[in-house]
Legacy VTK file of the C-alpha trace (Angstrom):
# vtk DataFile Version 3.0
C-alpha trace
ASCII
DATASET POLYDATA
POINTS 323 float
-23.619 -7.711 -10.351
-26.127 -9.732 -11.423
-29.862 -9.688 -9.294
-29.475 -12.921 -8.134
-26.030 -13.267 -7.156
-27.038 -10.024 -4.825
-29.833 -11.499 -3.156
-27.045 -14.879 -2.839
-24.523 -12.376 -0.914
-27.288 -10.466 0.656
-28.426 -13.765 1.942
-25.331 -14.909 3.329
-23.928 -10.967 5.110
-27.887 -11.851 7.186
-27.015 -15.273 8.015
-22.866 -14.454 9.158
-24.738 -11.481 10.486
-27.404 -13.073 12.390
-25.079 -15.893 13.842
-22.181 -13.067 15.390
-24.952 -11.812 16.681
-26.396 -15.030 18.154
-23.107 -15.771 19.678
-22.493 -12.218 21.521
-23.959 -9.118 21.618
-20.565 -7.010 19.959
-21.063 -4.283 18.371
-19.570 -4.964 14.173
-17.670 -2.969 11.819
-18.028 -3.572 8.550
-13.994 -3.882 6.403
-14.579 -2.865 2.515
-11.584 -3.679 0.631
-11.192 -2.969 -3.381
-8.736 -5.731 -3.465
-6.699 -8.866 -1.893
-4.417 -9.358 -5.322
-1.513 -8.153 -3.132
0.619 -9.144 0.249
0.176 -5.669 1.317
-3.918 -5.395 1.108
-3.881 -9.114 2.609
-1.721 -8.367 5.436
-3.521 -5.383 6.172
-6.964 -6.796 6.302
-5.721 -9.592 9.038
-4.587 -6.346 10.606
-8.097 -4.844 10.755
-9.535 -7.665 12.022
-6.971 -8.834 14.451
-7.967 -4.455 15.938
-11.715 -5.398 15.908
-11.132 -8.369 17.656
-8.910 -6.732 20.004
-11.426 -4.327 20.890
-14.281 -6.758 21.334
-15.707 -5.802 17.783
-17.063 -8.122 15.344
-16.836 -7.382 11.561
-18.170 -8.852 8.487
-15.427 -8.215 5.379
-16.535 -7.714 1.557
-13.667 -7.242 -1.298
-14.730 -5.477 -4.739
-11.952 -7.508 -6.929
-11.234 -3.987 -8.280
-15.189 -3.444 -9.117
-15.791 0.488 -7.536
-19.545 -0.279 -7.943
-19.712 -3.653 -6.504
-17.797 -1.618 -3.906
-20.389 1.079 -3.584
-23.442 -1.799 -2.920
-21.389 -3.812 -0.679
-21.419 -0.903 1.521
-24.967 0.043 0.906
-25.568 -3.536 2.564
-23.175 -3.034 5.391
-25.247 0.304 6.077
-28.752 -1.544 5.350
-27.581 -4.138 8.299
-26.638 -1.564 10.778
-23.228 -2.010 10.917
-21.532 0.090 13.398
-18.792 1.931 11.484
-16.763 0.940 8.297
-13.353 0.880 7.554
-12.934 0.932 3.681
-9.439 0.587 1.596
-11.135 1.925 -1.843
-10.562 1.551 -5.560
-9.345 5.546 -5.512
-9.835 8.697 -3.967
-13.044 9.815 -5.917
-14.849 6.315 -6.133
-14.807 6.487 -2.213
-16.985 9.956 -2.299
-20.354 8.386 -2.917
-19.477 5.709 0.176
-18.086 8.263 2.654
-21.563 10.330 1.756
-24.114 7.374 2.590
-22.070 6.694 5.871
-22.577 10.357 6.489
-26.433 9.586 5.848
-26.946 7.206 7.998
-24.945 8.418 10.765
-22.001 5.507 10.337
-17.864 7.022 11.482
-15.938 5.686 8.382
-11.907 5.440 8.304
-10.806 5.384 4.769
-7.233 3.329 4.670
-4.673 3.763 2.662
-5.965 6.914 -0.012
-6.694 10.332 0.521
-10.313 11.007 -0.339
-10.813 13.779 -3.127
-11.394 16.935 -1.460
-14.721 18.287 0.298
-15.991 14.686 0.365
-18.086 15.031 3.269
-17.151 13.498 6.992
-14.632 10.876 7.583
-11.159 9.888 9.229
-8.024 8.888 6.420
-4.958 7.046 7.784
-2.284 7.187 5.181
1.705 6.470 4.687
3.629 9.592 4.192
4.388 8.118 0.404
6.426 11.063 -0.701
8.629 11.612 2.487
8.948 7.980 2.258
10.598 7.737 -0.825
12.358 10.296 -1.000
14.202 9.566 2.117
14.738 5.573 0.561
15.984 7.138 -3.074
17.799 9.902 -0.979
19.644 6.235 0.720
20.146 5.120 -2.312
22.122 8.242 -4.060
24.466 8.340 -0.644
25.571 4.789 -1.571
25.852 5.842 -5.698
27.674 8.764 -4.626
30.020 6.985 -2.238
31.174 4.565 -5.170
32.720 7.599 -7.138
31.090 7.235 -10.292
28.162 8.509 -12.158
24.814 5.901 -12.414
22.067 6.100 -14.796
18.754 4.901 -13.162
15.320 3.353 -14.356
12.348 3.830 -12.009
9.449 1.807 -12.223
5.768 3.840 -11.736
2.528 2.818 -10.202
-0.459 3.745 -11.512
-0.611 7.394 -11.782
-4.102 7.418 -11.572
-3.378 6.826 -7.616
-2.804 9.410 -5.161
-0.101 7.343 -3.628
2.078 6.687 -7.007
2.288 10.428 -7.679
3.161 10.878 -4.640
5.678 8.052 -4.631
7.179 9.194 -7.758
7.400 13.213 -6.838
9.730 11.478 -3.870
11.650 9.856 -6.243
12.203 12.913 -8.648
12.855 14.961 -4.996
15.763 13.159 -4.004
17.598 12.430 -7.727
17.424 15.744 -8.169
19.951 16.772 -5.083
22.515 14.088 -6.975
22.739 16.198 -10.498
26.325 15.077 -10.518
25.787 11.483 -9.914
22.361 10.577 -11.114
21.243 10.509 -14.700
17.244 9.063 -14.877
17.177 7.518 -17.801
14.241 5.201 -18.150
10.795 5.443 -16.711
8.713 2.260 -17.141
4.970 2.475 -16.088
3.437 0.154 -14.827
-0.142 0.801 -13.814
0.655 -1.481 -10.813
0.822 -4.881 -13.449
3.661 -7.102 -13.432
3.274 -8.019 -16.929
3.675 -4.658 -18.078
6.376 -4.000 -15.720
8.565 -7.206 -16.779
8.092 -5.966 -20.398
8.986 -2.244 -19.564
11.882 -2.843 -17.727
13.107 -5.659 -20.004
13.031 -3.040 -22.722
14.903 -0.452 -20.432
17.822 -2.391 -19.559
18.036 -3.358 -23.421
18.051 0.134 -24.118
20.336 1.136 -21.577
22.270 -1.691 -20.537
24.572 0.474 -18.203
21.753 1.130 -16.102
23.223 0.916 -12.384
20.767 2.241 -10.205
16.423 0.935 -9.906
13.804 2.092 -7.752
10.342 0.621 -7.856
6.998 2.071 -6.218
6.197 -0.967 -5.159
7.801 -3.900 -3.723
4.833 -6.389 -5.491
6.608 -5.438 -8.730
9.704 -7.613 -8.022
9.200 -10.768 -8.649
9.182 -9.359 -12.595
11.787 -6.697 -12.076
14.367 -9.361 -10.338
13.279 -11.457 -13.599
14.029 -8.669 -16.286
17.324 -7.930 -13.980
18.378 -11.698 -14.137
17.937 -11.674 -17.938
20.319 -8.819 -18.272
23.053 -10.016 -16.124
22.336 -7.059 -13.479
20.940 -9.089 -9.943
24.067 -10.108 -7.880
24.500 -9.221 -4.387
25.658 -6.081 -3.249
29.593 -6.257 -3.089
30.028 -7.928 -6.069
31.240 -5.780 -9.086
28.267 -5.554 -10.876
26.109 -4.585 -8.189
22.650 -2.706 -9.102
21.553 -0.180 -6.241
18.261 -1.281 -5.958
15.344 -0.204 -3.589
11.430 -0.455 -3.331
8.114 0.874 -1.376
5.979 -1.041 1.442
7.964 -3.137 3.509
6.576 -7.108 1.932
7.799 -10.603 2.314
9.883 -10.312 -0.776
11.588 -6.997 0.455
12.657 -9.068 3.746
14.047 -11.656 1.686
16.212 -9.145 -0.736
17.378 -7.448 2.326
18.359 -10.445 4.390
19.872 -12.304 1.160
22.155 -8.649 0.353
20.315 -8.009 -2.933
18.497 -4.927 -2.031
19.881 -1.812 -0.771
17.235 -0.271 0.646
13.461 -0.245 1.248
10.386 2.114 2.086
8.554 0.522 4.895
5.073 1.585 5.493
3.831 0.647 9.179
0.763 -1.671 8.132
-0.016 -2.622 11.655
0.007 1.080 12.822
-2.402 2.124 9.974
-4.735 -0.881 11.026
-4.469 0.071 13.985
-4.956 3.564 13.642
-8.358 3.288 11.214
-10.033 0.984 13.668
-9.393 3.103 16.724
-10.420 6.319 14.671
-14.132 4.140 13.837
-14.435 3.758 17.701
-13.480 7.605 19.097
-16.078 9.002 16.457
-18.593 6.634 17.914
-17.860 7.612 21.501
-18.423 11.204 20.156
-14.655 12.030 20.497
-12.943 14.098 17.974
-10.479 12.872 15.728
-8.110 14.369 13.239
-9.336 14.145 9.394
-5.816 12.675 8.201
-3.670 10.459 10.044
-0.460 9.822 8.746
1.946 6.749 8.797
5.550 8.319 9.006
6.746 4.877 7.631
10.193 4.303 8.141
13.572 3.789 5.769
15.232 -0.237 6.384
18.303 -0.478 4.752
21.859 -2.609 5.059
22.763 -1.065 7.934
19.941 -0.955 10.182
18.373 -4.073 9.026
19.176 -6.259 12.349
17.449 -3.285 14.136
13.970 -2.441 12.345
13.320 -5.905 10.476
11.264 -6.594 13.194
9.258 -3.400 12.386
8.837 -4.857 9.325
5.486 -6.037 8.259
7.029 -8.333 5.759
9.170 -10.036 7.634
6.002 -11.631 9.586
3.286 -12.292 7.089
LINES 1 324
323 0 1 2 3 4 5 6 7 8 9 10 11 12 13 14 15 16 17 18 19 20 21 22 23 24 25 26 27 28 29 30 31 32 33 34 35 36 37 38 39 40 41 42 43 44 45 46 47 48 49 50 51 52 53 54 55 56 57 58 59 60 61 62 63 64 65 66 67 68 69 70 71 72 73 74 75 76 77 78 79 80 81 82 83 84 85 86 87 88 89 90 91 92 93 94 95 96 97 98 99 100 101 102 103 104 105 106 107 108 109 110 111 112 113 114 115 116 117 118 119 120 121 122 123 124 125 126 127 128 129 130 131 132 133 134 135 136 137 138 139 140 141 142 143 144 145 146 147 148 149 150 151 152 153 154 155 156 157 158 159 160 161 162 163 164 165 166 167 168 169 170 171 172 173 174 175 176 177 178 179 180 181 182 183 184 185 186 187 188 189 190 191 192 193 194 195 196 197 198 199 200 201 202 203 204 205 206 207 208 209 210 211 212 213 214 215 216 217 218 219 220 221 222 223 224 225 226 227 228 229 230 231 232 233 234 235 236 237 238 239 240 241 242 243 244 245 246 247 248 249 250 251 252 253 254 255 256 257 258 259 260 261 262 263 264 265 266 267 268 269 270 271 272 273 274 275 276 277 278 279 280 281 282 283 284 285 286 287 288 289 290 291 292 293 294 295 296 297 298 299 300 301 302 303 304 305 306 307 308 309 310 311 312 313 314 315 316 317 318 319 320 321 322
């Protein structure tokens, strides 16, 4: 980042800074986010803040746009203005060491939400979705309903970016579960995606060309279907479930699009991950290591499976449904 445009955000942290403080005498986490470019990382910095407010705690927010050093002097700042504790969503799992070790430094609790930090990082609190059990429980869903039609399917599963703690894990769920359905699932098509819906359009585009009897599509991320519905619509594979040419379909997180699907009878099933509970849960973890309590170093987000048949039941659950 260039000097001046430093001094520019500097400058502005001291004067939002300087006029919570003028206001009331709180107490202020500082919320580091990599990113906003998704309905998941917005909704769940609302949900941090709507915690801080909750527990009489001001906050000040910075967001990296995907910049791990940017990332790395917006929380030198937050440290450098005293901030009380931090609750950071970071780039990856060993971008987040150097942060977690200046907190350490200067004595500031830090919840890391939503990755694992690599191991022997130093001293912090990680609240985290359960990714594999997660999908492998919404892909284990979705062979039941393959198996109950009586016929063999050939799926395509779309990857995150393996360079993310939380796309391994999401695909290890998905290899988990196909692999109790030898008889009737045949993976046929892996499309990476590196979490880009570009690349993902083009990659499953090319799949379903490929394989055009392709019956069955899981996706490690619910962002990615506004292209995968697209590629699906090109090859004469989205109608409703029911209908004869029915793909199973299902997806990870639980987002305003996966509501929709579910409600409208297009998808099957989805992975919900419990945004509010992981908001929750980082905030309150901050505030028990300031009171000197202890607190476990992971924290984990069971997440739950929402499907046809449970859908009038948990869609409230589901953070989608009310973002």
């Amino acid at each position: 980042m260039p000097l001046y445009k430093q001094i520019l955000y500097i400058l502005w942290i001291l004067i939002l800074f300087g006029s919570c403080a003028q206001k009331r005498e709180r107490p202020v986490i500082g919320i580091s986010f990599e990113t906003l470019q998704t309905e998941y990382w917005v909704a769940s910095v609302e949900a941090v803040k709507a915690e801080c407010e909750r527990m009489g705690y001001d906050f000040i927010v910075a967001v990296a746009n995907g910049d791990a050093n940017r990332q790395f002097e917006q929380i030198n700042n937050f440290i450098s203005l005293g901030v009380s504790g931090i609750v950071i969503a970071p780039k990856d799992s060993h971008t987040v060491i150097p942060i977690i070790k200046a907190a350490n430094r200067a004595g500031i609790p830090i919840a890391v939400y939503n990755r694992v930090p690599a191991k022997n990082t130093g001293e912090y609190v990680t609240v985290v979705a359960d990714n594999l059990e997660i999908s492998r429980n919404t892909v284990t869903y979705m062979c039941e309903l393959a198996k109950a039609s009586g016929k063999k399917h050939k799926a395509l599963v779309v990857l995150g970016d393996l360079g993310d703690i939380n796309a391994v894990n999401r695909r290890e769920g998905f290899n988990q579960a196909v692999k109790a359905y030898p008889e009737t699932i045949e993976v046929v098509a892996e499309v990476p995606s590196e979490w880009n819906q570009e690349k993902a359009l083009s990659g499953v585009t090319n799949a379903l060309q490929a394989n055009p009897d392709i019956s069955f599509i899981f996706t490690s991320s619910d962002f990615l279907f506004p292209a995968i519905v697209s590629a699906m619509k090109s090859a004469d594979k989205y109608y409703p479930i029911g209908h004869p040419k029915h793909v199973v379909f299902g997806g990870f997180d639980g987002d305003a699009m996966a509501y929709r699907l579910l409600k409208e009878g297009y998808l099957d099933a989805d992975g919900v991950q419990d945004v509010f509970y992981e908001c929750e849960a980082s905030v309150q973890a901050v505030i028990e290591r300031l009171a000197g309590k202890s607190v476990e170093t992971t924290i984990v987000d069971p997440g739950f499976v929402i499907h046809q048949d449970n859908f009038d039941e948990m869609s409230s659950k589901m953070w989608g449904a009310s973002f």
